[in-house]
C-alpha positions in Angstrom: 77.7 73.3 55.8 79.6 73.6 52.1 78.8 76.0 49.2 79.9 76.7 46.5 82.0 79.7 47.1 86.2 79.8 46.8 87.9 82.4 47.6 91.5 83.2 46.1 93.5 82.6 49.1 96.5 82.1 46.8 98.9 84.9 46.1 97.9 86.1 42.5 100.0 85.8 39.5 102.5 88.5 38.4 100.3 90.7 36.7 100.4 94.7 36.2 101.9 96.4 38.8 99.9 99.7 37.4 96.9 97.9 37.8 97.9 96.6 41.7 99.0 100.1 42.2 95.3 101.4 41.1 93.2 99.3 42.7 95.5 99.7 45.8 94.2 103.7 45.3 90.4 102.6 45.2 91.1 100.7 48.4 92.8 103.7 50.4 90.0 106.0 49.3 87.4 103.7 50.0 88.9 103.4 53.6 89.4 106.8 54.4 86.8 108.7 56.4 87.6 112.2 54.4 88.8 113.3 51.0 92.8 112.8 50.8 95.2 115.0 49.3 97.0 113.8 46.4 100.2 113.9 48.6 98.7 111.6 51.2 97.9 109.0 48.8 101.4 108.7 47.2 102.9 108.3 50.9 100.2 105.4 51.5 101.1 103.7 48.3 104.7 104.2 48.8 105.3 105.8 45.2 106.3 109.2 44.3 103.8 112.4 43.8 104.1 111.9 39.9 103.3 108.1 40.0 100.1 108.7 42.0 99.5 112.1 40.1 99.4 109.6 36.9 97.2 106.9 38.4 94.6 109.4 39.6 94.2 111.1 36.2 93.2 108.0 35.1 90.8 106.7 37.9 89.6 110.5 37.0 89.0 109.6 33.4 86.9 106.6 34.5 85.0 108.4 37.2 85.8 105.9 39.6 87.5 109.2 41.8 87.0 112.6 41.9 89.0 115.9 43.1 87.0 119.1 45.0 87.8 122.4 44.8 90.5 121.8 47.1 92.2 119.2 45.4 91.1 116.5 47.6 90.2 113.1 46.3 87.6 110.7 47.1 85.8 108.1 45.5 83.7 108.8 42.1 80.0 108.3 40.9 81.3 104.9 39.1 82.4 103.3 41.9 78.8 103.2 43.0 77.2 101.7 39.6 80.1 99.1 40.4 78.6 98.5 43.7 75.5 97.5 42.8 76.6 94.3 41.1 78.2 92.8 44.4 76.2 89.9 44.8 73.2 91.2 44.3 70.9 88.3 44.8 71.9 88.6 48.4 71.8 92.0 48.8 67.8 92.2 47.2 67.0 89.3 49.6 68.5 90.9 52.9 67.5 94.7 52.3 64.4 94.3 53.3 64.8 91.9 55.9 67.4 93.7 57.6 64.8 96.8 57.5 62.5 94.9 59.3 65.1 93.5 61.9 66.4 97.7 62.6 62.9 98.4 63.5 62.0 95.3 65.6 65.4 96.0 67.3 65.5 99.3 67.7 69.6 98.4 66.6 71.7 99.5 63.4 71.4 95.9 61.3 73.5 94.5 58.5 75.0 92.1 56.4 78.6 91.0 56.2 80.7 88.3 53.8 84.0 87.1 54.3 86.6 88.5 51.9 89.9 86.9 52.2 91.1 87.7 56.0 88.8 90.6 56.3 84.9 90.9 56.7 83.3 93.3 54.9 79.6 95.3 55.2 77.6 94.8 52.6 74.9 96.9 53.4 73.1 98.2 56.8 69.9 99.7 57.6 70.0 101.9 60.8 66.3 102.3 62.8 63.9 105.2 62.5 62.5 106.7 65.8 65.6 106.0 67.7 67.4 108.4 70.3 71.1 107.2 68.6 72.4 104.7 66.4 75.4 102.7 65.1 76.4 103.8 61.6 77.8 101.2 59.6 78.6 102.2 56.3 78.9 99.9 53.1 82.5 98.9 52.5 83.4 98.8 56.4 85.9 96.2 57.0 87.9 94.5 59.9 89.7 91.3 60.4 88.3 88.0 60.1 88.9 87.0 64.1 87.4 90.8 65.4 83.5 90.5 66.3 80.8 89.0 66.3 80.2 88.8 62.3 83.7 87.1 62.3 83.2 84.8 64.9 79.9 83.8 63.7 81.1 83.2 59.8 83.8 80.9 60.6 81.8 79.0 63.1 79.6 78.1 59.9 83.0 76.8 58.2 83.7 72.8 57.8 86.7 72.0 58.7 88.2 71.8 55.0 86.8 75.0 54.5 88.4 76.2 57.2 91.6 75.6 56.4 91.0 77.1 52.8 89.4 80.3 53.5 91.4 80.9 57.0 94.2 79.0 56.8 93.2 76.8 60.4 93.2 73.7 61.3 91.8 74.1 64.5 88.6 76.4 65.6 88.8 79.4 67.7 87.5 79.4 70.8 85.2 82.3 69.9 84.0 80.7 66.9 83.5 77.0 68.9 81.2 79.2 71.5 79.2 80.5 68.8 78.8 77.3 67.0 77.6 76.0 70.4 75.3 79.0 70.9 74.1 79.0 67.3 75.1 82.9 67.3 78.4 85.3 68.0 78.7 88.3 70.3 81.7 90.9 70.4 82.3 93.8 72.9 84.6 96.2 72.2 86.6 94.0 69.4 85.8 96.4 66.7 84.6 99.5 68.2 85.5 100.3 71.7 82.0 100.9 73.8 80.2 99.0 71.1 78.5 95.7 71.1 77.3 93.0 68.1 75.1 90.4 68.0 75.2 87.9 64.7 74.5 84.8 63.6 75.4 83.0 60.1 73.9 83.2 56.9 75.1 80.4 54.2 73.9 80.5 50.7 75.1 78.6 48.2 76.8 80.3 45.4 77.6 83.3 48.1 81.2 84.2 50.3 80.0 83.3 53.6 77.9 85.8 55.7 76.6 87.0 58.6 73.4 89.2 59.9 74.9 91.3 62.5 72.6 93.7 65.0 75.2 96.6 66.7 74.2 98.9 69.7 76.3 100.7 72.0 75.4 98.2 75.0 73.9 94.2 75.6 70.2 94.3 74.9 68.3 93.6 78.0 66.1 90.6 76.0 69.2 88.7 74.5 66.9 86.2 73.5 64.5 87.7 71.9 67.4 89.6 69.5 68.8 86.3 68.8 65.4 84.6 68.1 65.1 87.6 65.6 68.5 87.6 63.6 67.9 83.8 63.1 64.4 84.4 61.8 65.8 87.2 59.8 68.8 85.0 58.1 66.7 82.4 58.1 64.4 84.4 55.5 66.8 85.9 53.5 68.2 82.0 52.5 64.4 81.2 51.8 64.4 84.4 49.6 67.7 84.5 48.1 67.2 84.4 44.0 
């Protein structure tokens, strides 16, 4: 299947290496699990305590991060009004379906797009009435050829897009499984002790994406969980404005 969708798999022109350098920040916060300290981000960027003094002033000024008491920095208010405009067709469609699928699961559920050589979560919904669950938090990202969102996305590539979006000229065996299976599963690629369950979602106009179900062990009715995620992506392409 082909959409619409391109991604810049070409290195970008020279542009402002300010601007790299800030949006490098956003990055490193948005990864870390804990406020930083303002020393810890100038080692990860690789610039001196001034430079990084001097970007976060202005990330600051913006409210796109914000220093506690303590000094530590973490993301801002602003970075979530940013948020919201990440393809938010999709995002209205699958809410609620993924809702539905946490419940009928009993699993954490969410929705994942490929972003360059990395696949990202969009959003998750985690089940009510549940002993434990998975968290998966917005933003959450591994590489392309880790689990089962990854597997499942690229088995939903054509071979031209393939080659543009991954660079490959030949399938993986994990992705030629799932395209065989109609759906991906990963244990332990991501998360040690942790399992996924996904199948493609295409939409045209949208990076390609997976539903993705994630539990700390194999269901005991694989095919019922299957027969769900395909229902569920199958609604949010029917929904998708």
């Amino acid at each position: 299947m082909t959409s619409t969708y391109q991604a810049a798999t070409q290195a970008p022109p020279a542009g402002s290496q300010t601007l790299a350098r800030g949006l490098r920040a956003l990055e490193i916060l948005g990864d870390a699990k804990q406020p930083i300290s303002i020393a810890q981000l100038a080692e990860q960027l690789g610039v001196h305590r001034s430079n990084a003094y001097r970007l976060l002033r202005t990330l600051e000024e913006h409210r796109f991060a914000l220093r506690d008491d303590a000094g530590l920095i973490r993301l801002g208010p602003r970075m979530a009004a940013l948020a919201r405009g990440v393809a938010p067709g999709l995002m209205t469609s699958a809410t609620p379906e993924l809702t539905r699928l946490a419940q009928q699961t009993g699993m954490t559920a969410f929705l994942t797009v490929l972003d360059g050589e990395d696949i990202i979560t969009l959003t998750s919904v985690e089940p009510v009435g549940v002993a434990a669950a998975i968290a998966r938090r917005p933003g959450d990202r591994h590489a392309w050829n880790l689990g089962a969102p990854g597997h499942a996305i690229e088995a939903s590539l054509g071979p031209a897009e393939r080659i543009s979006l991954l660079g490959l000229s030949a399938s993986t065996p994990e992705s030629i499984i799932a395209a065989e299976c109609g759906y991906a599963i990963s244990e332990s690629e991501v998360i040690d002790g942790v399992t996924s369950i996904a199948v493609p979602l295409r939409v045209a106009g949208e990076a390609p994406a997976a539903i993705a179900v994630v539990h700390f062990r194999m269901p005991d009715q694989l095919s019922g969980v299957v027969a769900e995620l395909q229902q569920t992506a199958e609604r949010v392409a029917r929904n998708y404005r």
